[in-house]
N, C-alpha and C positions, 0 to 999 in steps of 0.2 A: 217827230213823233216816234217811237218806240216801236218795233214789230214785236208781234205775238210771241216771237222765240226770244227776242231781247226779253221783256216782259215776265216770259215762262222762268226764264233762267235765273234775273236778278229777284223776283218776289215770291216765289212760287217755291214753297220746301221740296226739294229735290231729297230723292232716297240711295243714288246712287252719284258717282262723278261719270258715270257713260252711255245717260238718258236715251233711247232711240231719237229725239228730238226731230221726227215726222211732224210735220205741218199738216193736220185735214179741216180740209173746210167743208165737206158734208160727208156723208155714208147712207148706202142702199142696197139693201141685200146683201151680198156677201162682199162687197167694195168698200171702200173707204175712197175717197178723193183729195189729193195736194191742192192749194191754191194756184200750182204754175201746170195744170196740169194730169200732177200726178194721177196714179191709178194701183189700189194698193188691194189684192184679194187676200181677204181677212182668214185664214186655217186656225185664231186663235180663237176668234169669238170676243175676245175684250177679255180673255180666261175664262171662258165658261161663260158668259153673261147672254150675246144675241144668239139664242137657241134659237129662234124664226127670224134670222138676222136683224141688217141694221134699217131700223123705223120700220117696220112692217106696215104697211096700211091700214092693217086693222090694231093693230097699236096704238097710233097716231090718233086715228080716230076716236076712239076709246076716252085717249087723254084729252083730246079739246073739248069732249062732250063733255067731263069733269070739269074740267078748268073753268066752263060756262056756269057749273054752277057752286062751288066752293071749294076750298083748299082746307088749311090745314086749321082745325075748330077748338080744339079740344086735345089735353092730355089723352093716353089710351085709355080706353075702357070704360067713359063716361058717356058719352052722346054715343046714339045707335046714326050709325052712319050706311048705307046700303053699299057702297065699295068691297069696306073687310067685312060686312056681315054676307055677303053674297059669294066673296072667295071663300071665305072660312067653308061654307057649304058646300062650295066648288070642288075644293079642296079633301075633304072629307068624302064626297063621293069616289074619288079614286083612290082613297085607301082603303083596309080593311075593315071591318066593323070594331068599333071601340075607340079607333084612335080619329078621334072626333073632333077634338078641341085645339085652337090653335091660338099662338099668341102673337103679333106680328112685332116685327123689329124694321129695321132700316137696312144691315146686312148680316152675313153670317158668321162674321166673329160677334156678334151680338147675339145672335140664335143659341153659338155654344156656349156662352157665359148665362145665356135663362136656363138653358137645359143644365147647365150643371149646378147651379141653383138650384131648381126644381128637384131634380134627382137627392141634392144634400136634404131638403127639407120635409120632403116627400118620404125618406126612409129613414132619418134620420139619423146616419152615418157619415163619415168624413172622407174616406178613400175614393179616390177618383185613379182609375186605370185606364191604360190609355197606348199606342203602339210605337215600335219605334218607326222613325222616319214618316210619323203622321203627321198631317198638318191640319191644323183647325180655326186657326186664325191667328192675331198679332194683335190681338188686349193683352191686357196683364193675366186673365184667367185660362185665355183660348196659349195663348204663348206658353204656361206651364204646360200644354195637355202637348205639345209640339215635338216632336224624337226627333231632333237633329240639336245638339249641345251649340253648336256653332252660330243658331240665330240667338239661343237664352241665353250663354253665361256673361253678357255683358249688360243684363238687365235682374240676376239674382240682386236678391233672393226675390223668389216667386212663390206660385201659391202650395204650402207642404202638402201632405199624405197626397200627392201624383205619384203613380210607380206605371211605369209601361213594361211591355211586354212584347215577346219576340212575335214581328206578322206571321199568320198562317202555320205557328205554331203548336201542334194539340197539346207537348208538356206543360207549358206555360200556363193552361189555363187554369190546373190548379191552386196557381194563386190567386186568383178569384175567392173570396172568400166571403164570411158572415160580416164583415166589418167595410164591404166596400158599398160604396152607394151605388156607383153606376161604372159601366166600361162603356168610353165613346170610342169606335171606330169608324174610320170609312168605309162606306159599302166598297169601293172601290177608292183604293190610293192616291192620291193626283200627283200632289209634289213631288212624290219618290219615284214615280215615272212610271203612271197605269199599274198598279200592282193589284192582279182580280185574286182575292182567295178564294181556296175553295169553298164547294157545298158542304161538302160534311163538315169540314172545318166553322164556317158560320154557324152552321146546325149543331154543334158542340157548345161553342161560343155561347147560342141562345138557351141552349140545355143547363150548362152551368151558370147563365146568371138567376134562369128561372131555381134552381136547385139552391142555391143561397142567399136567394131575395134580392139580386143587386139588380138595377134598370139596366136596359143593353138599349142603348143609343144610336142610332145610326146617322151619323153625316152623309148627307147629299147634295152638302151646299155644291159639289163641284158634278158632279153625277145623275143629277136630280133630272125633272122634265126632262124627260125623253131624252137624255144626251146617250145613254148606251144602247135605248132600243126597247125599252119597257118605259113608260112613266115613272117609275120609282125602280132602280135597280134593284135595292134588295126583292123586288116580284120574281127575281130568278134564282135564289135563293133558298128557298120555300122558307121564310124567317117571317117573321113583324116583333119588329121594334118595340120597346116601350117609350120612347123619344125620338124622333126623328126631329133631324135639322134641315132646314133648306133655305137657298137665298138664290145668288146669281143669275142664272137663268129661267128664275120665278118672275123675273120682271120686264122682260121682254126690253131692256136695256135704261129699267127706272130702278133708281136704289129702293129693296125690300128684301127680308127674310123672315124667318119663321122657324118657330119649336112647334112641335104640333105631338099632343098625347092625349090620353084618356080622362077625361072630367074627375073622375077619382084623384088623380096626381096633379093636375092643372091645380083643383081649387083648394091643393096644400095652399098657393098664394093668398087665399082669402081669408087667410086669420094666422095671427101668431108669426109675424104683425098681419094685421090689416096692411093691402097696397105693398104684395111682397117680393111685386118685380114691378116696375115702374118705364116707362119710356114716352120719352116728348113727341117724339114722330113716327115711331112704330103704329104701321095700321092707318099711312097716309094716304088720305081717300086717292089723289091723280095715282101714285104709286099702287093701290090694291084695281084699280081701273085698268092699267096696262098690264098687271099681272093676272087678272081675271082674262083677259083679252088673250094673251100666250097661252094659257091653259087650254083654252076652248080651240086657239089655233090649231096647239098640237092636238091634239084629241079628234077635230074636226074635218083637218086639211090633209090627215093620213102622212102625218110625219113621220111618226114612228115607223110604219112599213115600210120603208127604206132606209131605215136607219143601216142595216145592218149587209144589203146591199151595197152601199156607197160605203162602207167599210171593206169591205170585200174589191172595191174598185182601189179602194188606194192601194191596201195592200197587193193586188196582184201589179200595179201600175209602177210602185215603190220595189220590185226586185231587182236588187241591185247590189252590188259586190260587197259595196260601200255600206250598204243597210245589213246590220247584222240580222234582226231581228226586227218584228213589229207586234209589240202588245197591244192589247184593246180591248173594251168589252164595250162594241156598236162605238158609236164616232166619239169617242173618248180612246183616245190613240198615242202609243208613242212608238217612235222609229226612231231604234237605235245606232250609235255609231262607234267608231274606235273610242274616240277621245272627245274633251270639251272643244280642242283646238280646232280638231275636223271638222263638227258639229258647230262649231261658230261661224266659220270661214265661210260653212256652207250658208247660213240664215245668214248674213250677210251679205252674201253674194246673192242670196231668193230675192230679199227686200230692194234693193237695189235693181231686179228685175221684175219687181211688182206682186211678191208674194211674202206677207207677213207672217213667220216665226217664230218659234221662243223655243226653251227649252224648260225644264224644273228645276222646282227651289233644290232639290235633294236627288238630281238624278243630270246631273250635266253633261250628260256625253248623247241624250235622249231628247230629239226633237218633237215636242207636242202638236198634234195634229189634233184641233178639235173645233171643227167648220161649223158654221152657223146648220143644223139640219135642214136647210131650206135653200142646202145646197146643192145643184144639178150637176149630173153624170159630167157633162161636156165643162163646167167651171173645174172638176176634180180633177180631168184631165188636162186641164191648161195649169192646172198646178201642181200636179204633179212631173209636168215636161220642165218644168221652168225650176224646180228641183232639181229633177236628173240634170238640167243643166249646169245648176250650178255645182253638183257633185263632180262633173263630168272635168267641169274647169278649174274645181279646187280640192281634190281627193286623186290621191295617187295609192294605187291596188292592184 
């Protein structure tokens, strides 16, 4: 018979030739577990996904009560199902007034591909603006909105009238103009390695789209539920979106995402055509069960109140010769170093001591730090030791 890694490897589409190829055969809480053993504390979160780590209990719970009484019914939008009709609500209570209406997907390259939809049919214009070194996902429509040339030009042509613009830039914003539909940006940067802009600078951003009709969009598929220390990042901003995106850590470790905006733009979809965005599993009752369940956690359990605390711990913990630098806004984190090479050596040598790593799609010398928030003082310090260790063993300064 075949083991799980035999198996992974011959049938399984691989994205890269130098897979981590980790064996886990459960996870809890901020752990992962080996079949021989192992013992792996998770600082990525699965990229942003166990925001109340892994299987929470009231998760769990949540999904077996659905599962007892049905799964997946119905295309979206036709049977009232009490799941997405209860998040949809959920949901809507912690944002602003207005932005009320949501449409659920399966993830968040799906969220940015409704929203931008929405956005074209809603103003009807063709320009989509967008930043450099943003990432928004890996469809064909999320992939144009993307600022690094390096993952698209081996998949042009893509989708036209995208033009991006330099981050955190106020000249720039002048091209914003009458002919654009929307500008999507992240509230906060992921891929490119934590990049917070500023306040005024959003507060411009949202000045000039309101000033020439375009939608100003906000991604939080990577930033969203509580990962920086507010519910929705942009709350520190003094901004509201006219689209916001969310997905990853909406689902307490079940595939979901969501566009979520104001009934006026939403029910452009309801005519011209009729059924003007469509999805098979978007709004799947077990998946809107688990993410109903994460929401109430954080909101409930006082997650957020420490978010920004246990930010505060890594980085006074992380001073280190070898650490140039530590970006962050609340536990969306990156700590910087010389090089890729350094910055490999080290997540290599963590993982091999029982602490999982990564770095960014567009920022490789910057190790991600972004821990389940349902992670304790005493777990940060045992991973932040076992860092310094591996700095200590493979960094010369």
């Amino acid at each position: 018979m075949l083991s799980a890694r035999q198996l992974f490897l011959q049938h399984q589409a691989q994205t890269t030739d130098f897979p981590l190829l980790l064996e886990v055969e459960r996870a809890e809480g901020v752990f992962m577990y080996g079949p021989n053993g192992e013992k792996y504390l998770d600082l990525i979160s699965g990229i942003g996904v166990s925001n109340v780590g892994h299987r929470h209990p009231k998760v769990i719970a949540a999904i077996q009560d659905q599962l007892d009484k049905y799964l997946h019914l119905m295309v979206y939008g036709e049977i009232v199902q009490a799941p997405p009709a209860q998040l949809a609500h959920a949901l809507a209570q912690t944002l602003p007034a207005g932005l009320d209406n949501v449409y659920f997907v399966s993830s968040g390259s799906e969220a940015v591909e409704g929203a931008m939809k929405l956005a074209k049919r809603f103003t009807g214009r063709t320009e989509i603006i967008a930043f450099d070194k943003a990432y928004h996902g890996s469809t064909q429509g999320a992939l144009s909105l993307n600022g690094a040339e390096s993952f698209k030009r081996s998949f042009r042509p893509l989708l036209p009238d995208v033009n991006h613009l330099q981050h955190n830039h106020h000249a720039d914003l002048e091209r914003i103009t009458r002919r654009t539909a929307a500008v999507i940006i992240e509230t906060v940067q992921g891929e490119a390695g934590v990049r917070v802009p500023s306040q005024d600078y959003m507060q411009a951003l949202r000045a000039r789209c309101t000033e020439v009709g375009a939608l100003l969009v906000l991604d939080e598929i990577q930033c969203g539920f509580g990962r920086t220390g507010t519910f929705w990042a942009f709350e520190q901003f003094g901004i509201v979106p006219d689209i916001l995106t969310c997905a990853k850590g909406m689902g307490g470790g079940m595939p979901i995402g969501a566009f979520i905006s104001r009934q006026e733009i939403m029910h452009s979809f309801k005519n011209d055509p009729m059924l003007g965005h469509i999805t098979t599993f978007g709004g799947h009752p077990v998946s809107c069960a688990a993410s109903l369940a994460t929401l109430k956690i954080i909101l409930e359990e006082g997650l957020l109140d420490q978010v920004n605390a246990k930010a505060e711990r890594f980085k006074q913990r992380l001073a280190h010769p070898a650490i140039k630098g530590i970006r962050n806004l609340g536990l969306m984190m990156a700590a910087e170093m010389e090089s890729f090479d350094v910055l490999k050596a080290v997540i290599d040598s963590a993982i091999l001591k029982g602490v999982l790593t990564d770095w960014f799609l567009f920022c490789d010398n910057s190790m991600r730090l972004a821990p389940p928030l349902t992670i304790t003082f005493e777990e940060i310090d045992l991973a932040c030791d076992i860092i310094l260790e591996a700095i200590e063993g493979h960094v010369r300064f």
